[in-house]
C-alpha positions in Angstrom: 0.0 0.0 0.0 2.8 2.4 0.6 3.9 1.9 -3.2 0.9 3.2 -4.2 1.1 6.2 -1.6 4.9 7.1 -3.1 3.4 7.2 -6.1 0.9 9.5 -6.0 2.9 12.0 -3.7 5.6 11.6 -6.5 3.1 12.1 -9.3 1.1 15.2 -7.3 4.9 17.0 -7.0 4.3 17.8 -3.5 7.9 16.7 -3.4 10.5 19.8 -4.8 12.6 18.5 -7.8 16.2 19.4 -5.9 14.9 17.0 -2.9 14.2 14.3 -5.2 17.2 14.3 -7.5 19.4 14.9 -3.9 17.3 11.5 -2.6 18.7 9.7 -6.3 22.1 10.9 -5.1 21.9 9.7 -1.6 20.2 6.3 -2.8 23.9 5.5 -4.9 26.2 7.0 -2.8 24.7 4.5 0.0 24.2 1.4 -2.2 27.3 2.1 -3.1 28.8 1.8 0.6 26.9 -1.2 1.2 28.6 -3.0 -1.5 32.0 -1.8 -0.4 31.1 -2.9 2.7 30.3 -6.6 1.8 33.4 -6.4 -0.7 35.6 -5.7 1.9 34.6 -8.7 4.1 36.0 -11.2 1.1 39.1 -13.0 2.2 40.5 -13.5 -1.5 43.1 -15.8 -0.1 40.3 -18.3 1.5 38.6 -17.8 -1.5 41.3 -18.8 -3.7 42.7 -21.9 -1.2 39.4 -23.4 -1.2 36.7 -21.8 -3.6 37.5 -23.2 -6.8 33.8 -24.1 -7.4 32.8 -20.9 -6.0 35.5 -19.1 -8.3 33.8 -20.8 -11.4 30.3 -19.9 -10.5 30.9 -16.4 -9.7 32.5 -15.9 -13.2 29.8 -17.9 -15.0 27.3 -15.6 -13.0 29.1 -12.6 -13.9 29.3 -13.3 -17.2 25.8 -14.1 -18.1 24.8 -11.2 -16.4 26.9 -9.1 -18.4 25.5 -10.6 -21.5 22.1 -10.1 -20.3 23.2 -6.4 -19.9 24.7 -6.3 -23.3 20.9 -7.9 -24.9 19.0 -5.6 -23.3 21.0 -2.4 -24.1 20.7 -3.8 -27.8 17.1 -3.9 -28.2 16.5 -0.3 -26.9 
């Protein structure tokens, strides 16, 4: 119900402009730092002794997301 409640305050503009585009900026600059944060709590050495499997995955993932990426930005 609160989706529907963002939306129309969004669409109504009771919101200034500046506050919303400064919200967009706050939304990366904090998703960003979250990532960081989970990055940082990878022990590559553990992960290389012992995560062969997990190594493989994670670049199999990677990839087909990139290629996902790649399709989509191609049929717009």
């Amino acid at each position: 119900m609160h989706e529907v409640a963002q939306v129309v305050v969004r669409t109504m503009d009771i919101i200034p402009a500046g506050v919303v585009d400064a919200a967009s900026v706050a939304q990366t600059v904090l998703l960003a730092a979250a990532m960081f944060g989970v990055g940082s709590l990878v022990r590559v050495n553990r992960l290389i002794r012992g995560g062969g499997p997990g190594l493989v995955v994670g670049l199999l993932s990677t990839l087909l997301i990139s290629l996902v990426s790649v399709a989509g930005l191609s049929l717009l």
